[in-house]
C-alpha positions as CSV (number, residue, x, y, z in Angstrom):
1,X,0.0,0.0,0.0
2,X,2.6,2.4,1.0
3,X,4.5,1.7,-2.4
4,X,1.1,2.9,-4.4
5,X,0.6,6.0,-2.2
6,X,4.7,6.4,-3.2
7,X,4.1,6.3,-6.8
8,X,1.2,8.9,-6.6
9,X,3.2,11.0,-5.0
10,X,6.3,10.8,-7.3
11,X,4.3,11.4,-10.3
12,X,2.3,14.3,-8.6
13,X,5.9,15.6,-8.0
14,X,6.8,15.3,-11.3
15,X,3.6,17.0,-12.5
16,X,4.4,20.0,-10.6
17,X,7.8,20.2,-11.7
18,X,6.9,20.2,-15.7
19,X,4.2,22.9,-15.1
20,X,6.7,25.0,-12.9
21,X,9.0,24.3,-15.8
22,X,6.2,25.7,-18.4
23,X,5.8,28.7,-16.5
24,X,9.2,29.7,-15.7
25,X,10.0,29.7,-19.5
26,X,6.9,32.1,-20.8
27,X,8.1,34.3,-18.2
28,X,11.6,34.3,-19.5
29,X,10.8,34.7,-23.3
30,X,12.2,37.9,-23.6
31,X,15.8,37.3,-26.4
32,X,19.0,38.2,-24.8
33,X,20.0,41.8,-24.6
34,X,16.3,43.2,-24.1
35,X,14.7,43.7,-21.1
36,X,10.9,43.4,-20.6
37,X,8.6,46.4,-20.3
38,X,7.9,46.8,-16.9
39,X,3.7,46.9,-16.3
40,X,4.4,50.4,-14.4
41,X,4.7,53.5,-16.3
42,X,6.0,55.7,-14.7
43,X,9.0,52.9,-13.7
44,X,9.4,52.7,-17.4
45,X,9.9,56.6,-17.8
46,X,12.3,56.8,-15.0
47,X,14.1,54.5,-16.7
48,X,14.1,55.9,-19.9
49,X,15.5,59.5,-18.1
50,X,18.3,57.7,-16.7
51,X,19.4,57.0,-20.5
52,X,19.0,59.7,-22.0
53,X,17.0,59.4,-24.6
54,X,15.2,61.9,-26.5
55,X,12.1,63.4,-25.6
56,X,9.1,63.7,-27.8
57,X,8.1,67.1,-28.0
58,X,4.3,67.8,-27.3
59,X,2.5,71.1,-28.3
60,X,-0.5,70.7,-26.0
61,X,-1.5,74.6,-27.7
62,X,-2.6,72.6,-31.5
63,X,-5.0,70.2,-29.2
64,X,-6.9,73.5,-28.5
65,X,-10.1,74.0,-30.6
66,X,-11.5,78.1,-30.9
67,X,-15.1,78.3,-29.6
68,X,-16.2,79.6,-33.1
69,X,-14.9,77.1,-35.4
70,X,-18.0,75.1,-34.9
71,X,-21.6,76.4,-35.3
72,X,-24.2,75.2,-33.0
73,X,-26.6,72.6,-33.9
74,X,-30.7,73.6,-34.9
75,X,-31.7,69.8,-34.9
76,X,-33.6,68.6,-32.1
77,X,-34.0,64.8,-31.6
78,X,-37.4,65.1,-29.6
79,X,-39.5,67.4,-32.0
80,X,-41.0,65.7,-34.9
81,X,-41.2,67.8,-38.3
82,X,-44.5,67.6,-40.1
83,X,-44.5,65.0,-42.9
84,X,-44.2,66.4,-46.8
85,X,-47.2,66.7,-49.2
86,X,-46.9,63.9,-51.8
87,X,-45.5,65.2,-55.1
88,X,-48.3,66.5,-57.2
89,X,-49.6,64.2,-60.1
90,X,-47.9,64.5,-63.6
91,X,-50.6,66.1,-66.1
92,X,-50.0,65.1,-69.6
93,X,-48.4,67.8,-71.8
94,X,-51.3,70.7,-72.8
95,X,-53.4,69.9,-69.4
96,X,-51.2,73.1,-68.2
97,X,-52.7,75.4,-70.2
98,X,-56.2,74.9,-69.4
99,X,-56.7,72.4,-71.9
100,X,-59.5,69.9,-70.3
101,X,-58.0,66.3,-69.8
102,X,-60.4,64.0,-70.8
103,X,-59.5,60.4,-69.4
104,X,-60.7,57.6,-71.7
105,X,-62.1,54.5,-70.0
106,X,-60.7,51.5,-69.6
107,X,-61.0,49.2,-73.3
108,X,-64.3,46.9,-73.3
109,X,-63.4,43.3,-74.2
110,X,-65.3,42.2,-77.7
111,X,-66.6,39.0,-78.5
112,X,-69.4,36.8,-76.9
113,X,-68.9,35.9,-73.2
114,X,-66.7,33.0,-71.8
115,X,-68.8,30.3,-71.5
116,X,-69.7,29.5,-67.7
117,X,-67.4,27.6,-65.2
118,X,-68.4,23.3,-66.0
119,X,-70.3,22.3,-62.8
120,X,-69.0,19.0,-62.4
121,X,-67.0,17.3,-59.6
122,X,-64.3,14.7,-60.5
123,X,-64.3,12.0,-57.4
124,X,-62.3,9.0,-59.0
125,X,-60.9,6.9,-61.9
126,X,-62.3,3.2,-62.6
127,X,-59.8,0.7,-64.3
128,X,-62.1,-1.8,-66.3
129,X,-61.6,-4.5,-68.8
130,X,-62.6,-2.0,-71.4
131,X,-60.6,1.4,-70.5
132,X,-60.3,3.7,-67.6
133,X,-63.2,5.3,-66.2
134,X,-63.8,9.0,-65.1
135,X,-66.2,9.4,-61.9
136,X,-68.3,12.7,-61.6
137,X,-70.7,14.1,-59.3
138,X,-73.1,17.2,-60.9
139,X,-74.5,19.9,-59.0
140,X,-77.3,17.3,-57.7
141,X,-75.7,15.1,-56.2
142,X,-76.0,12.7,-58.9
143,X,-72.9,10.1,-60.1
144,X,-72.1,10.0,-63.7
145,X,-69.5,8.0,-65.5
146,X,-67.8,8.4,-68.7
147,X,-64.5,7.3,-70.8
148,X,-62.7,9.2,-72.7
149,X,-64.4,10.7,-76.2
150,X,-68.0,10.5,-74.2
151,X,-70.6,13.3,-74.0
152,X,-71.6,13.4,-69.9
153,X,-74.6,15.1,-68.9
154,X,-75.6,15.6,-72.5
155,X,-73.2,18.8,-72.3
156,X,-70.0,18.1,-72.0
157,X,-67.5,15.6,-73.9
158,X,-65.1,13.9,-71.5
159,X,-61.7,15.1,-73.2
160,X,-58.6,13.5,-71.4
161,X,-58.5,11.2,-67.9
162,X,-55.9,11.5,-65.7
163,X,-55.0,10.0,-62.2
164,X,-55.5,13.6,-60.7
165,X,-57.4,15.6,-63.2
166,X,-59.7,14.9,-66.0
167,X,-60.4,17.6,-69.1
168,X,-63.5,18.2,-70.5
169,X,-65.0,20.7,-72.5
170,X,-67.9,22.1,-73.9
171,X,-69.8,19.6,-77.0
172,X,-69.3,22.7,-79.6
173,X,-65.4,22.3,-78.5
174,X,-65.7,25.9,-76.8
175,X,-64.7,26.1,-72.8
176,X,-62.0,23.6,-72.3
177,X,-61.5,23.0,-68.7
178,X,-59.0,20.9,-66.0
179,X,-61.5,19.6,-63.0
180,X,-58.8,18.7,-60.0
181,X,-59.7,15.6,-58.3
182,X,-62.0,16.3,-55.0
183,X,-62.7,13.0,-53.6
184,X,-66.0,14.3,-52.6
């Protein structure tokens, strides 16, 4: 027992000598020939008057300012100024000289109207022995089936199936539309 406690204590030994090792050196890192600067100033001037080196010269008289070389301030941070009109509109050229400006309206689409909005739900997709299947639901409630090339609700011709979407459109070809999938 008293060998371990021996050992312990011979490499706790040896720990402190490395570390006061370490330290000893950073502390002596200065090269030869130099000394360190000491951490008191006025040590270090002392010492630098016992040499006799030369003095800077200061002229405290150019860190002076004059009173009037700099105007006082109108700004204040604690008053708010009233905010600027807008800038006034642009009038087009010949409205300045009392020329009345006559704005035209804006240009009326020509043609006959779109056609209106198909009122069909798409709820599914049947795969059957003789082709895939669109499902719809109308604005009753009712369930109506079709492939594609088929006129549904004696309207509408079922265009294009799809997994998520199914195009139809009009049976004069007029009012293509994509129905999304509702699952409703």
């Amino acid at each position: 027992m008293s060998l371990k406690v021996s050992r312990q204590l011979l490499v706790l030994v040896a720990v402190a000598v490395v570390i006061a090792g370490v330290v000893f050196a950073r502390r002596s890192d200065t090269p030869a020939g130099t000394t360190r600067a000491p951490s008191n100033p006025r040590r270090a001037n002392a010492g630098a008057a016992d040499q006799s080196a030369p003095v800077a010269d200061v002229r405290l008289e150019l860190l002076k300012t004059t009173p009037g070389g700099i105007e006082p301030s109108t700004r204040n941070p604690f008053q708010f100024k009233p905010k600027a009109p807008p800038p006034a509109p642009r009038l087009p050229a010949g409205a300045g000289r009392g020329a009345p400006v006559v704005i035209a309206p804006p240009p009326v689409p020509q043609g006959p109207p779109p056609p209106p909005p198909i009122a069909l739900k798409y709820i599914g997709v049947l795969e059957t022995v003789q082709g895939r299947v669109a499902v719809f639901r109308d604005s009753g409630g009712d369930i109506v089936n079709g492939k594609e090339g088929d006129i549904i609700d004696g309207r509408y011709r079922l265009l294009k199936i799809g997994v998520e979407s199914a195009d139809l459109a009009y049976i004069d070809g007029r009012g293509r539309q994509t129905i999304r999938l509702s699952g409703q």
